[in-house]
GUBA-933055 format. One line per 2 residues: number of its first residue (from 0); their letters; for each residue x, y, z of C-alpha. Coordinates in nm, 3 decimals, always signed. Example, Ala and Ser with C-alpha at 12.3 -4.5 7.8 and 13.67 -1.06 7.14 Angstrom:
<lumpas>
0 = as = +1.230,-0.450,+0.780 ~ +1.367,-0.106,+0.714
</lumpas>
This chain:
<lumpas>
0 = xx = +8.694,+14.237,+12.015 ~ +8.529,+14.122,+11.683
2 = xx = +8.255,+13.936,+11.862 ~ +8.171,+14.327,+12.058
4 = xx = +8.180,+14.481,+11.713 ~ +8.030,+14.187,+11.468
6 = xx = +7.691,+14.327,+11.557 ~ +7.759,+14.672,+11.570
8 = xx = +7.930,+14.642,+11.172 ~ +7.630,+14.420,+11.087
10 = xx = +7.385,+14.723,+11.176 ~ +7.533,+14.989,+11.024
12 = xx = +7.638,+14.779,+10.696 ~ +7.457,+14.647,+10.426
14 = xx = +7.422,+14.276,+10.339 ~ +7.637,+14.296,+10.048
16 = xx = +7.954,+14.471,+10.199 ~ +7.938,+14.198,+10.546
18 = xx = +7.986,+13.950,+10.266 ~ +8.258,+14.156,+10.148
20 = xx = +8.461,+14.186,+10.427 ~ +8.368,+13.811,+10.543
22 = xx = +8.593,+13.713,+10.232 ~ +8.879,+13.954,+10.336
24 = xx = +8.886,+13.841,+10.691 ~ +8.879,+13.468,+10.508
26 = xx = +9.190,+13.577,+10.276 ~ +9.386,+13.728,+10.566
28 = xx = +9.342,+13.418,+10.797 ~ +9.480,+13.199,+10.518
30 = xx = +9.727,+13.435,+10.444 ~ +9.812,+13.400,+10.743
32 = xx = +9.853,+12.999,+10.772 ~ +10.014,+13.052,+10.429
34 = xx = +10.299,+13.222,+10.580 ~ +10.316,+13.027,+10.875
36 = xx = +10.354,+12.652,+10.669 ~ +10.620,+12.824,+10.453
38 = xx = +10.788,+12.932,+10.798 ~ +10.750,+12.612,+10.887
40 = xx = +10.888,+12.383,+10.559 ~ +11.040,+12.561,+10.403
42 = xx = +11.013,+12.743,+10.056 ~ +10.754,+12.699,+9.853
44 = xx = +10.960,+12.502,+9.647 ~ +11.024,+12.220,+9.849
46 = xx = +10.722,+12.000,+9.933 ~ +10.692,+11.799,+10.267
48 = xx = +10.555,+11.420,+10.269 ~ +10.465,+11.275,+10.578
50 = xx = +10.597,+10.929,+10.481 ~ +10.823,+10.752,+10.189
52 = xx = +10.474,+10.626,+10.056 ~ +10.330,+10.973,+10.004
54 = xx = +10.645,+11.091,+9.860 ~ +10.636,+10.836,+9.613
56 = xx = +10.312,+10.871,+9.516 ~ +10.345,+11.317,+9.489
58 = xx = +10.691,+11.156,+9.234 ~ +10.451,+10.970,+9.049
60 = xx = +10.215,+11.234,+8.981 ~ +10.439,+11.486,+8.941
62 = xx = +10.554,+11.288,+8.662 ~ +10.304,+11.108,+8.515
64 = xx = +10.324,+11.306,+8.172 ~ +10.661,+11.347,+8.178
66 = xx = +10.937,+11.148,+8.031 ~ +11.213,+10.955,+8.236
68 = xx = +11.548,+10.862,+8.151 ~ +11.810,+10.790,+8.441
70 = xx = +11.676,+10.720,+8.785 ~ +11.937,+10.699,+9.112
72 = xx = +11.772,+10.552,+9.446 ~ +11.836,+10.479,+9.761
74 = xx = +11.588,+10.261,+9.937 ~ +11.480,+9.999,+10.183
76 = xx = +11.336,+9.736,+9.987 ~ +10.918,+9.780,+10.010
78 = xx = +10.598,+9.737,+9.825 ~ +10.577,+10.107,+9.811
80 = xx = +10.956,+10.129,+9.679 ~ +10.860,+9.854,+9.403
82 = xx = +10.584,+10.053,+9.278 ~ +10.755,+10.342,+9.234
84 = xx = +11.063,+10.139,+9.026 ~ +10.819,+9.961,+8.820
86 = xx = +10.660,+10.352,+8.730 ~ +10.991,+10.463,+8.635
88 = xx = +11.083,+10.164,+8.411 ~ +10.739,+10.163,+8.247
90 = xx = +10.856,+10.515,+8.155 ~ +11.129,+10.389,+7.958
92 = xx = +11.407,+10.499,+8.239 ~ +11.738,+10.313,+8.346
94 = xx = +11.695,+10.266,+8.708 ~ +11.996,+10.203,+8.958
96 = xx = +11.862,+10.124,+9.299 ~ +12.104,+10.079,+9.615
98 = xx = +11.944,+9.876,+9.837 ~ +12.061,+9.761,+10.200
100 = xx = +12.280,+9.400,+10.257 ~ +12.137,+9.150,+10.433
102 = xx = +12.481,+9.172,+10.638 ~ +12.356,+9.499,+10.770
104 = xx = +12.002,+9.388,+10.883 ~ +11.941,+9.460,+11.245
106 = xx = +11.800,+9.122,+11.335 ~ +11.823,+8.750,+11.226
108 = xx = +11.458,+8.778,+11.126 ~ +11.486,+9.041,+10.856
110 = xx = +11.762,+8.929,+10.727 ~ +11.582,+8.609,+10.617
112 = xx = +11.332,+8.863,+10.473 ~ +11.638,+9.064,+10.248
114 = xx = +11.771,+8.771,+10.146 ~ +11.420,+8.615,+10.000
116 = xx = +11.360,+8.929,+9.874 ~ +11.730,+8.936,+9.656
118 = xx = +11.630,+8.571,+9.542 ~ +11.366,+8.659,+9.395
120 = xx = +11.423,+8.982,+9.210 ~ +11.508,+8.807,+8.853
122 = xx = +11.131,+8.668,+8.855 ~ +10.998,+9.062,+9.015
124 = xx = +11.190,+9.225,+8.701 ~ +11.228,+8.963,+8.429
126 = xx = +11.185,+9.125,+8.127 ~ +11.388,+9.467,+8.239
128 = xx = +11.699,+9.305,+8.291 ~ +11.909,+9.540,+8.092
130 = xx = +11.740,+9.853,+8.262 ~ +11.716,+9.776,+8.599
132 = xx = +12.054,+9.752,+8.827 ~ +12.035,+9.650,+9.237
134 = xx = +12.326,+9.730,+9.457 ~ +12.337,+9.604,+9.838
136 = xx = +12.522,+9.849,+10.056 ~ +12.684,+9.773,+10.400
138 = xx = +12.563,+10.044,+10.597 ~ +12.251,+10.031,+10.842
140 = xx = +11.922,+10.165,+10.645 ~ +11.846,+10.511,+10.723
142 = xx = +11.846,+10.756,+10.447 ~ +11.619,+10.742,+10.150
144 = xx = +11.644,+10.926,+9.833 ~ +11.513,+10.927,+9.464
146 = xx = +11.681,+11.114,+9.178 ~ +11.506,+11.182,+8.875
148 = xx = +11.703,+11.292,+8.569 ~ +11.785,+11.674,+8.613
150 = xx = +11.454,+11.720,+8.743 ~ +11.377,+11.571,+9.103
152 = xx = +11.511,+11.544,+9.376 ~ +11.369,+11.356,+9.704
154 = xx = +11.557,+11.275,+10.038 ~ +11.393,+11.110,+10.339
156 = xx = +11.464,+10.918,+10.622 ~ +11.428,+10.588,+10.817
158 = xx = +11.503,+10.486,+11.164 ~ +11.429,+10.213,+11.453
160 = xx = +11.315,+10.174,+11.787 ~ +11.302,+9.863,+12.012
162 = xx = +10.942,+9.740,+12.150 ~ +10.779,+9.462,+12.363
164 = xx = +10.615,+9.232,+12.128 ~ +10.516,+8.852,+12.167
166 = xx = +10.896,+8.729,+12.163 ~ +11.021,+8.981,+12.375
168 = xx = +11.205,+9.311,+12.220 ~ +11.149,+9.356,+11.886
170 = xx = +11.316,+9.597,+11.660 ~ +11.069,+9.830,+11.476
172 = xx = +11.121,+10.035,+11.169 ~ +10.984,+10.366,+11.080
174 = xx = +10.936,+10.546,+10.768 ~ +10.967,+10.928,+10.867
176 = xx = +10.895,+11.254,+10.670 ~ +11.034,+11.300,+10.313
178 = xx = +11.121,+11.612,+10.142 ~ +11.041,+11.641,+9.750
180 = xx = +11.226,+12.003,+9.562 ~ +11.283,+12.045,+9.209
182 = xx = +11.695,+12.021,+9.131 ~ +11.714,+12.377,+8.972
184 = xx = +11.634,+12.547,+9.300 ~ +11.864,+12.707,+9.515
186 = xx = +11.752,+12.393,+9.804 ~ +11.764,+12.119,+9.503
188 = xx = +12.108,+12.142,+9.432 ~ +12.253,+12.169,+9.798
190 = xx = +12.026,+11.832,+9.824 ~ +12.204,+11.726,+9.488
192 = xx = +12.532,+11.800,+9.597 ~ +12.482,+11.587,+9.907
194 = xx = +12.284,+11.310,+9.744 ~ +12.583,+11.264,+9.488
196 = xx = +12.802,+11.227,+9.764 ~ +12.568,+11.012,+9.907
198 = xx = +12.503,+10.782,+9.649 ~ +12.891,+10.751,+9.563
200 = xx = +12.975,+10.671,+9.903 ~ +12.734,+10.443,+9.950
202 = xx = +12.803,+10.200,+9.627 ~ +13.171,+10.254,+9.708
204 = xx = +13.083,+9.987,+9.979 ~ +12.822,+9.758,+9.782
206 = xx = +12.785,+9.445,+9.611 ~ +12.613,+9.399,+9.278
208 = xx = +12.307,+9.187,+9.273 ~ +12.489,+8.895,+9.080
210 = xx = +12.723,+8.897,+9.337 ~ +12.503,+8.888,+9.640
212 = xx = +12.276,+8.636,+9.524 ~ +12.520,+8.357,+9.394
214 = xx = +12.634,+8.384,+9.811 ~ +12.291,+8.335,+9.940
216 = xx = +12.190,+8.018,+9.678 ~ +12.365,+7.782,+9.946
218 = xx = +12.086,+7.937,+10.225 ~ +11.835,+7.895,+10.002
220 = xx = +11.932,+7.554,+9.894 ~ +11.948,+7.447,+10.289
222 = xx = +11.653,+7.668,+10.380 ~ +11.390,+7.442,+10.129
224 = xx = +11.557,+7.128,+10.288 ~ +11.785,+6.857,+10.132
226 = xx = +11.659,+6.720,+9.812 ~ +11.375,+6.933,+9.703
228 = xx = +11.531,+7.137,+9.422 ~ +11.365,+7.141,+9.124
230 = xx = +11.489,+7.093,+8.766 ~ +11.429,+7.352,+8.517
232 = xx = +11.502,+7.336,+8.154 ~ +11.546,+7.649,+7.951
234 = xx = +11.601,+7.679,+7.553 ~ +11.656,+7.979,+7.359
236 = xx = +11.705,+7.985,+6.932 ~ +12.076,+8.080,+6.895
238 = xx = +11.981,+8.329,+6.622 ~ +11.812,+8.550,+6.908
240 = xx = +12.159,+8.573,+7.098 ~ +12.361,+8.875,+7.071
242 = xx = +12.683,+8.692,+7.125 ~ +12.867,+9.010,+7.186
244 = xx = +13.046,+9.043,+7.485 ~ +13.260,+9.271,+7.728
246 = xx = +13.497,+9.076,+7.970 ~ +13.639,+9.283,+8.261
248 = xx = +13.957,+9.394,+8.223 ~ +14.261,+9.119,+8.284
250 = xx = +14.052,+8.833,+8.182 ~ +14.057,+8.609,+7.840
252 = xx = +13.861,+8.381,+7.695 ~ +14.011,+8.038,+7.514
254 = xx = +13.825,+7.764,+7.307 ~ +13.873,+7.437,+7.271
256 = xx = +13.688,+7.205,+7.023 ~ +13.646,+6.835,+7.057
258 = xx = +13.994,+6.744,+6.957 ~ +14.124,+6.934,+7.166
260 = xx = +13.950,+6.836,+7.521 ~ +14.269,+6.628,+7.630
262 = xx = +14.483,+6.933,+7.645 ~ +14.274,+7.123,+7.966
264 = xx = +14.381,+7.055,+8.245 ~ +14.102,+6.824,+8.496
266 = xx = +14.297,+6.980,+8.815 ~ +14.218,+7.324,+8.725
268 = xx = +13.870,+7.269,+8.657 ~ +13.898,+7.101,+8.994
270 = xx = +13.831,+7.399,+9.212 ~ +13.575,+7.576,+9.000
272 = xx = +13.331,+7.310,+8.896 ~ +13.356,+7.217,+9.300
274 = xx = +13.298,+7.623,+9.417 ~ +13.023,+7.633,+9.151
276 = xx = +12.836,+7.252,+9.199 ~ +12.924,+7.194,+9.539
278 = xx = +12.667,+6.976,+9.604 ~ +12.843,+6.709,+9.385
280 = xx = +13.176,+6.507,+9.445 ~ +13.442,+6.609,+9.219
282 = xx = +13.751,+6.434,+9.114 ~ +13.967,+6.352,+8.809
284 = xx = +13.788,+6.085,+8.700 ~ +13.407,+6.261,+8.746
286 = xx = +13.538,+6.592,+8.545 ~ +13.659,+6.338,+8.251
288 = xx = +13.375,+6.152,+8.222 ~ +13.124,+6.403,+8.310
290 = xx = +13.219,+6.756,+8.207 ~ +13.504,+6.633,+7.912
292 = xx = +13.347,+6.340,+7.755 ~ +13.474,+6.345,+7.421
294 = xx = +13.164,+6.129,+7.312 ~ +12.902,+6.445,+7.399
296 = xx = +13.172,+6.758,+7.484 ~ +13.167,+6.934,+7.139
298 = xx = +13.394,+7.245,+7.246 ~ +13.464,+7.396,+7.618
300 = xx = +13.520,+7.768,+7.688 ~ +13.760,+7.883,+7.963
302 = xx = +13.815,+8.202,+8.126 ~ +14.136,+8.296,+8.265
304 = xx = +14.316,+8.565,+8.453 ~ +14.564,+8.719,+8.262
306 = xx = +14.787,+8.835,+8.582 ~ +14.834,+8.449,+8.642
308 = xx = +14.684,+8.240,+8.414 ~ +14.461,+8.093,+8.631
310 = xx = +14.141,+7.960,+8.538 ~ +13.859,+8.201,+8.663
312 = xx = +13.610,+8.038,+8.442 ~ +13.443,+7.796,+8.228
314 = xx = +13.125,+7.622,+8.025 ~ +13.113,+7.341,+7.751
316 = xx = +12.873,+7.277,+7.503 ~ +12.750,+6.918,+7.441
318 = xx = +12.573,+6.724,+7.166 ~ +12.210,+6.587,+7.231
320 = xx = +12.041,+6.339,+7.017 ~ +11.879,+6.631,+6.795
322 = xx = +12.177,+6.715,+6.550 ~ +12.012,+7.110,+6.564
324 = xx = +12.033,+7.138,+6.917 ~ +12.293,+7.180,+7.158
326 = xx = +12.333,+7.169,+7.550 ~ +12.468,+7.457,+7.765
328 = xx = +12.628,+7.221,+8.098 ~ +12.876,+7.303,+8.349
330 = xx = +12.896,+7.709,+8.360 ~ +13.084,+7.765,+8.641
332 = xx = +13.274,+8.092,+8.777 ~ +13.589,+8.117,+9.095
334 = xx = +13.385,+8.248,+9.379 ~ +13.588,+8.541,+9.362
336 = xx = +13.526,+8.637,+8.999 ~ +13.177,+8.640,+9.032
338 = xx = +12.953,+8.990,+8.952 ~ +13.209,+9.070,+8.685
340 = xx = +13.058,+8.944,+8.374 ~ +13.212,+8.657,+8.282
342 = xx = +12.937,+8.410,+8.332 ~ +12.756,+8.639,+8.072
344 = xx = +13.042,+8.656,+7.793 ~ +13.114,+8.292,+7.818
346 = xx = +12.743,+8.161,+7.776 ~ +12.731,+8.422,+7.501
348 = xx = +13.035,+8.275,+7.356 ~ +12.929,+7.940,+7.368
350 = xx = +12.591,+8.074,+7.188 ~ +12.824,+8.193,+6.917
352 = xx = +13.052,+7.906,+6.857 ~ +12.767,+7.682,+6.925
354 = xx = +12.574,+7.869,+6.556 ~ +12.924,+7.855,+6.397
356 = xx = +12.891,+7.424,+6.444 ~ +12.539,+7.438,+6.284
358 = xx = +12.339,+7.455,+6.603 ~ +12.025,+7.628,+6.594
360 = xx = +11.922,+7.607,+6.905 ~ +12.038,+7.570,+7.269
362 = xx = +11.876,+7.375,+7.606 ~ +12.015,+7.355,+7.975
364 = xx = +11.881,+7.224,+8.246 ~ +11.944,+7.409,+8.610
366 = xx = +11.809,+7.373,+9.015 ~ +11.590,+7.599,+9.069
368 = xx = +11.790,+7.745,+9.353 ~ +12.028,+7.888,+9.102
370 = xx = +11.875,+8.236,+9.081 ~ +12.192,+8.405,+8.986
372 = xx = +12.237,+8.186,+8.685 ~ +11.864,+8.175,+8.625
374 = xx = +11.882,+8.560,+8.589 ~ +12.159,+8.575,+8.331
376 = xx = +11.999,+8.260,+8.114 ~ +11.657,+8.476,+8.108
378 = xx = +11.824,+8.832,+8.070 ~ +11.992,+8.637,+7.733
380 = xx = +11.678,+8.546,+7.581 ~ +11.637,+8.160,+7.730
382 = xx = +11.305,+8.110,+7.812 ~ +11.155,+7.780,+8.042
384 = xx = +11.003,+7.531,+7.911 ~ +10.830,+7.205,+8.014
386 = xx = +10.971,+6.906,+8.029 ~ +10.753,+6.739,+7.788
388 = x = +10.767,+7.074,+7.536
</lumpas>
């Protein structure tokens, strides 16, 4: 019909009034598409991504002159994903990211890729140590959220097919369509509602980072092949250590000076210096002259459980041949203590009793391999240095 009466309405009208009614006719047909996208995503409140990469990105901008405190996320770990944690904690924000276990991987070959990815998180985020918290849950990747403060609030999803590739059938992973609302709308807080359920249920079944990587040092260790681990050698000047420290609940610490080394008991140690440095034979006789030596040991730290007394825990301090500076050796925590804190309180004690001795400064050596341990030395101020500095 409008082509029969364009050029009848073009005669009778004048040049100014066809551009007139061009525009309405314009207006109306996007009007039109206006009303048909909101039918189609929703309220105009809630903003549709066609992957997790352009929802991150419409977070970032959204946000960029905004200020960020708490951050809750649920990812698959990704380039993508990392950019968007290191814009939050640039911002100044406390960022708690669930991520998925390596148990849960869907193949052999990216679990290899989770695991090298967990090992090497304490060199991605060293320096935000005390703002940044990873937590592996169990379950299969699928959902994907962010949520910002009271602000934001972003859910998408991610799921897997199974293709013919060079080896055969391969497992593929998609990232699928993400929606992005603002929490104070009537569709933000049902999303809320759900993600807190979500979230809770989801680090109900996780393990901390600490925890997950001390497990995976052993494939690590055998991955790079027998004998290539290299040493490291940290320091840190003891005046720079906050040796404050929280111990979970049911556990104690006890020192013992140099006098005193006679009185703990070499069988205890037994099966926590042999979890923790298990590529070494322990006996008696190695944990007395080794770990004990009364001519280096200046005090030892234990850790024990308070239900039974049993030793959950320990580190010593030793002597070197600068009277100023003292060696960190032989922290070791039970297997199934670890990702509690102890390793933390008793190298911070050891800092502490270590200044009350006249120390001023503290050096360990460690295998590179140790990434768990690694972590907590640089997260308390030790920094590397060369072996010649």
């Amino acid at each position: 019909m409008s082509w029969l009466l364009g050029p009848v309405l073009l005669n009778i009208l004048t040049l100014g009034q066809s551009y007139i009614i061009s525009i309405a006719v314009v207006l109306l047909m996007l009007s039109s598409i206006q009303d048909y996208l909101n039918d189609l995503i929703g309220p105009e409140s809630i903003s549709v991504a066609p992957g997790q990469s352009a929802n991150n990105q419409a977070i970032m901008r959204l946000l960029l002159n905004q200020k960020v405190q708490n951050v809750r996320m649920i990812e698959y770990d990704s380039e993508s994903v990392k950019a968007l944690i290191f814009f939050f904690l640039d911002k100044g924000a406390n960022v708690h990211v669930l991520l998925q276990h390596p148990d849960s991987a869907v193949n052999e070959s990216q679990r290899r890729r989770l695991i090298f990815q967990i090992v090497t998180k304490h060199e991605e985020y060293a320096g935000y140590e005390d703002r940044i918290t990873f937590s592996y849950y169990r379950d299969t990747a699928s959902v994907r959220g962010r949520q910002v403060d009271d602000t934001l609030i972003s859910l998408g999803w991610y799921t897997y097919d199974r293709r013919t590739g060079i080896t055969g059938r391969q497992v593929w992973g998609h990232n699928n369509p993400a929606v992005l609302t603002d929490q104070t709308s009537a569709e933000g807080r049902v999303l809320v509602q759900f993600y807190d359920s979500l979230f809770g249920n989801l680090l109900a079944n996780s393990e901390p980072w600490e925890e997950v990587v001390s497990r995976y040092e052993l494939y690590i260790r055998s991955s790079a092949g027998s004998g290539s681990a290299r040493q490291l050698r940290f320091e840190v000047e003891l005046g720079r250590v906050d040796d404050r420290y929280q111990l979970p609940n049911g556990v104690t610490l006890a020192t013992s000076g140099s006098g005193d080394l006679a009185t703990i008991s070499r069988s205890e140690l037994l099966p926590v210096l042999s979890s923790a440095f298990d590529d070494r034979r322990w006996d008696v006789a190695a944990i007395s002259d080794g770990v004990l030596d009364p001519a280096t040991c200046r005090l030892a730290i234990s850790a024990r459980s308070s239900a039974d007394d049993r030793l959950v825990g320990f580190v010593s301090v030793h002597s070197t041949g600068n009277p100023e500076v003292a060696k960190l050796h032989w922290l070791a925590v039970d297997t199934g203590w670890r990702g509690h804190g102890i390793g933390n309180a008793l190298v911070r004690a050891a800092c502490g009793c270590a200044i009350s001795q006249g120390y001023t400064r503290m050096t360990l050596r460690t295998e590179d391999f140790r990434v768990a341990a690694i972590a907590l030395y640089r997260g308390l101020g030790f920094r590397e240095v060369p072996e010649n500095g």
